[in-house]
N, C-alpha and C positions, 0 to 999 in steps of 0.2 A: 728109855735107854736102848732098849729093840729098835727103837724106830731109827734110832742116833745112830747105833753099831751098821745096820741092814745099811744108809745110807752113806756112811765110810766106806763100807767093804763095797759099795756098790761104785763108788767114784773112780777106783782102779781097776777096776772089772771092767769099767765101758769102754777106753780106750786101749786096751786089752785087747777086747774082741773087735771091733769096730780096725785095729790095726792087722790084726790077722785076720780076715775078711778083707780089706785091702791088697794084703799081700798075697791074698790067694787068685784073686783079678790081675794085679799083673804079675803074676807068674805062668795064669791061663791064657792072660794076654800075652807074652812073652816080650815084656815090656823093654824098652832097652835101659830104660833108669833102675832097675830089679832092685840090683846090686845096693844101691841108694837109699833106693824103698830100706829093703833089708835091714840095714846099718840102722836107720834112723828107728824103723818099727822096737829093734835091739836094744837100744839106748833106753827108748820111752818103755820096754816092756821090764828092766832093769830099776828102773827107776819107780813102777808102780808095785814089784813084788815088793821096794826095799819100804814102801809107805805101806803094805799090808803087812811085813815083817813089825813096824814099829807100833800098828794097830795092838799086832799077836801081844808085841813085848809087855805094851802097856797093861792088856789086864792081866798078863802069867806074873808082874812084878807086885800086883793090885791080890792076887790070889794067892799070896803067900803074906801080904803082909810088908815086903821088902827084907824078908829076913834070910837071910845067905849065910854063907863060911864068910868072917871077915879077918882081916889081916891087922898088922900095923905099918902104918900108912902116912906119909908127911902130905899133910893137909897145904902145906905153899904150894907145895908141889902143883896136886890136885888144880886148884885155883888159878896158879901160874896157865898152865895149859887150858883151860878153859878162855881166862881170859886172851889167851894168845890167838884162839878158837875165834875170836870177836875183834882183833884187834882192831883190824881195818873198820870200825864202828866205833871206836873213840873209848871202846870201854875203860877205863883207871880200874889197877890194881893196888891197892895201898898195906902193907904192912910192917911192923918191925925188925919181923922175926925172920928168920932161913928154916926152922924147923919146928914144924908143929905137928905132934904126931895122935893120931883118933886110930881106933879099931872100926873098920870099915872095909867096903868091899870099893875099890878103886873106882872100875870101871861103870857102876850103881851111882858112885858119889861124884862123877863126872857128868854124867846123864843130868844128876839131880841140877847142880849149881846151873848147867849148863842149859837146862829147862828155864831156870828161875831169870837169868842174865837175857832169853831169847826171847821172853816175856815181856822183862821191862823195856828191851829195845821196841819193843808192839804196844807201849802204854800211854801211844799218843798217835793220833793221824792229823794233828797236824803241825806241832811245833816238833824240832830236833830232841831226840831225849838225850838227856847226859846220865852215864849209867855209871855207879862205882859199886866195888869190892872191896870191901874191907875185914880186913882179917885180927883179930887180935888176940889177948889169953885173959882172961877177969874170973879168978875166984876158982883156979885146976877146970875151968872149962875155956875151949875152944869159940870165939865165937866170932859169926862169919854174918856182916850185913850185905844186901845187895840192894842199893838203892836206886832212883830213878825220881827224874823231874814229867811225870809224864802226865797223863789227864786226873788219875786218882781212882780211889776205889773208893764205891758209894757205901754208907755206914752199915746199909740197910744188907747189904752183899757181903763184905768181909765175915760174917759168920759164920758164911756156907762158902765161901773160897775156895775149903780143900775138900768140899762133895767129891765123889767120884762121877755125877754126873752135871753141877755147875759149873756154866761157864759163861764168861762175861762177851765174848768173843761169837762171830759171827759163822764162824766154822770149827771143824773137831767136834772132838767127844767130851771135852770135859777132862779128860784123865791127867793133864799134866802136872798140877798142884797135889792131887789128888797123890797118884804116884810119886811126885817130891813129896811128900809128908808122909808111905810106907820107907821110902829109901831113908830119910832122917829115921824113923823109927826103929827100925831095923838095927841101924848102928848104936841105939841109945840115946838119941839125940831128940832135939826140941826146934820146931820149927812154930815162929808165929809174925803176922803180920800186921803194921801201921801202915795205914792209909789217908790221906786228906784229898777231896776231891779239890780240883785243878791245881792240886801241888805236887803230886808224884806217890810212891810208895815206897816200905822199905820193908824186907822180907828178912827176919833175924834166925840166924839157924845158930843150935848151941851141939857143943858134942865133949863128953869127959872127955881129957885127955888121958894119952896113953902116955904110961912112963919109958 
């Protein structure tokens, strides 16, 4: 996990430095593109603090456990905007209800869904995934599937899914399941997952309702 973190933190760091040392050549140079230079080094150095920000988040959210001040909260809501988050990716949002309300922390429980949805859009390299949300109420619980037709998850893997440092994936740390199962926790909730390889996954998250 040392080697994993050193080599995160270390991916935004190189273009980083390597852009300011750049910019410090032609600035010596007194380049006429500067200005250009500047702008773009800006952009990119913007964009690598907001991936060491999400590095930070993941384990401060992994180091409490996912347990915060939670509110009450319309879970449509939540999943509305999420899936609006994807839209342009074909994701379906399916439920009956306008109001389903969980004690939880919003902005945690957007992350969370929002992890699980970015997943299964990545749960195939080579056929189109088709991705649904479904939302329903069974038994005074909340319960929220996210499925996907994608390559599958091998039997032998699903037990360690939500390790903090497992991951099936060619890049990252590991923390994203890992972090969706303290944020479900946190609220009360229960997260578990079916898998068939080359038929897709389906990640079930439950949560009491709130009255």
């Amino acid at each position: 996990m040392a080697r994993r973190i050193a080599h995160e933190i270390k991916n935004p760091l190189t273009p980083l430095k390597l852009g300011a040392q750049h910019l410090e050549r032609a600035w010596n140079d007194k380049a006429e593109d500067f200005e250009a230079r500047l702008q773009r080094y800006t952009q990119t150095t913007v964009q690598q603090i907001d991936a060491l920000s999400h590095i930070a988040e993941g384990f401060a959210m992994l180091a409490n456990d996912g347990k915060t001040e939670v509110g009450r909260i319309n879970l449509v809501s939540v999943l509305q905007d999420v899936v609006y988050l994807h839209d342009s990716q074909g994701v379906q949002f399916s439920t009956t209800h306008n109001v389903v309300h969980v004690s939880a922390d919003r902005t945690r429980l957007t992350r969370a869904f929002n992890n699980l949805v970015q997943n299964a859009l990545e749960s195939s390299s080579g056929k189109e995934v088709k991705v649904g949300v479904d939302l329903s109420v069974q038994d005074n619980q909340a319960v929220v599937e996210v499925s996907d037709n994608g390559d599958g998850i091998a039997k032998g893997r699903l037990e360690r899914i939500f390790e903090p440092k497992f991951t099936t994936k060619t890049h990252g740390l590991g923390l994203g399941l890992a972090m969706v199962r303290a944020i479900v926790h946190g609220a009360q909730g229960e997260i578990h997952v079916d898998s068939s390889e080359g038929h897709g996954s389906r990640f079930t998250v439950t949560f009491p309702l709130e009255a």
